[in-house]
C-alpha positions, 0 to 999 in steps of 0.5 A: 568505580572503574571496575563497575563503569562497564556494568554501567555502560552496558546497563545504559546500553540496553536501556538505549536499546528501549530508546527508539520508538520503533513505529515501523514505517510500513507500508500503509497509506491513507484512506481519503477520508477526510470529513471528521465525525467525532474526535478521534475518527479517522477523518480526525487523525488523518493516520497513514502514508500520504498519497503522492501528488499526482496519484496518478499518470496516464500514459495515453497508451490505454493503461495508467500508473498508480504511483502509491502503490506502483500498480499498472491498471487497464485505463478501461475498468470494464473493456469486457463489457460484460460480467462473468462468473470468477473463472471466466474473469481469468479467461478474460485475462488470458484473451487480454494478454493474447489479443488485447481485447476482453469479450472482442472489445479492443482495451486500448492498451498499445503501452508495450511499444504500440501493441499490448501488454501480455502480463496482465492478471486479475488483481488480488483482493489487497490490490482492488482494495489500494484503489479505494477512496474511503471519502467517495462513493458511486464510484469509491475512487479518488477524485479526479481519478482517469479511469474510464467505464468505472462500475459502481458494482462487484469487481473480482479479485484473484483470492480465494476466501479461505473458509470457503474455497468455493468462494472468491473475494470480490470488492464493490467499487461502488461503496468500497465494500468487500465480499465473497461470492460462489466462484459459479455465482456473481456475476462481476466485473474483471479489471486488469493490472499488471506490475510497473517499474518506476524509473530508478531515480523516481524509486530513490525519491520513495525510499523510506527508512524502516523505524523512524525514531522518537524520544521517549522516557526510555531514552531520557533515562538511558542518556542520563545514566551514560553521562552520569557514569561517564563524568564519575568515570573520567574524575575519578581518572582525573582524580588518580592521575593527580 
C-alpha cells in the first residue's frame, strides 16, 4: 500500500486540478437592462460585473470620468456641432488636441491645469459601445448620465469594418445600435475620449482575482480520495509501527 499511495496522490491531485470552476473573472459588465421579459432574459439573469456606484464623476473642467471603464470623455458629446464624414472626424480630433475646440466651438475642457487636454482620440468601437445602457433609449445612456449635447444619432468609432475597409463602425447613441458606414458617407457625430489614471488606491479597490472558484462534483471526488488514501496511508504506518 505505501508503494501505491503516490499514485494515489497523484490521481487525487488531477482530479483537484478539475476542481475549480475556472469562470474566468473577465471584464464584461452588465448591460442595464433590467425589465425581465421571459424567464431567462437577460433582464431576468442580471449576468455581468455590476457598474460602480456613482458610475460617473464630473470633474467640472469639461471632461468626465467613467469609473467602469476608467475612460475620460469630453463632458460635451457634439462640441463640433456638426457632422462629418469619418476622416474629418479625425481632423476634429487633431484641432481638439491643438486648440481645444472642434469646428471653433471651445469644448470646455480646461482639466489639464486650466488648459486643455492634448491626447484626445476618436474612440473605438468597444469604447462607444462601454457607454451604452441597454435599458434606455433616445439617448441609450445610463440614467442620470452628466453628458451634455448628447445626439440621438450616429457616432464614429476609430475601427475600420473588416470585410469592407472603405467602411467604418459607427454606433447610434440613439438606440444602442451598431453599423458600418462608407468612411466618404455619413455624415456622424465625433466624440472625444482619452485614457484616466485612477489614483492608486482607488486601482487597488477595483482589483479582481482572475478565477473565482466553485465547488463542484470534481472537487468532491478529488478530496474524497486524498482523504481515503491518506487514512489508509497513516493506519497502515500505525499498523507497522506496532
Amino acid at each position: 500500500m505505501l508503494r501505491t499511495f503516490p499514485a494515489v496522490l497523484i490521481c487525487g491531485l488531477m482530479l483537484c486540478s478539475f476542481s475549480i470552476d475556472s469562470h474566468a473573472a473577465v471584464d464584461l459588465w452588465k448591460t442595464g437592462q433590467s425589465t425581465v421579459y421571459t424567464s431567462g432574459d437577460d433582464g431576468d439573469n442580471q449576468l455581468g460585473k455590476a457598474w460602480p456606484s456613482p458610475r460617473f464623476t464630473d470633474n467640472g473642467d469639461g471632461t468626465i470620468i467613467d469609473h467602469l471603464t476608467n475612460l475620460m470623455w469630453l463632458r460635451n458629446a457634439d462640441c463640433a456641432q456638426n457632422q462629418v464624414d469619418w476622416l474629418g472626424a479625425f481632423t476634429y480630433i487633431d484641432e481638439l488636441n491643438t486648440t481645444g475646440t472642434m469646428n471653433g466651438n471651445d469644448c470646455e475642457d480646461v482639466g489639464n491645469e486650466g488648459s486643455h487636454h492634448t491626447d484626445w482620440r476618436l474612440p473605438n468601437r468597444k469604447e462607444l459601445i462601454s457607454l451604452l445602457d441597454y435599458g434606455e433609449i433616445n439617448p441609450a445612456l445610463p440614467s442620470g448620465h452628466p453628458f451634455t449635447n448628447v445626439a440621438t444619432n450616429w457616432y464614429w468609432s476609430s475601427s475600420t469594418y473588416a470585410n469592407d475597409t472603405t467602411q467604418a463602425w459607427d454606433v447610434s447613441i440613439g438606440s444602442c445600435s451598431l453599423d458600418h458606414e462608407d468612411k466618404t458617407g455619413g455624415p456622424d457625430y465625433v466624440w472625444a475620449v482619452r485614457d484616466y489614471e485612477p489614483p492608486a488606491s482607488v486601482a487597488a479597490e477595483k482589483f479582481v482575482p482572475a478565477t473565482v472558484p466553485t465547488v463542484t462534483p470534481w472537487g468532491v471526488g478529488c478530496f474524497a480520495l486524498l482523504l481515503g488514501a491518506a487514512g489508509v496511508f497513516f493506519l497502515r504506518r500505525g499498523g507497522k509501527a506496532a
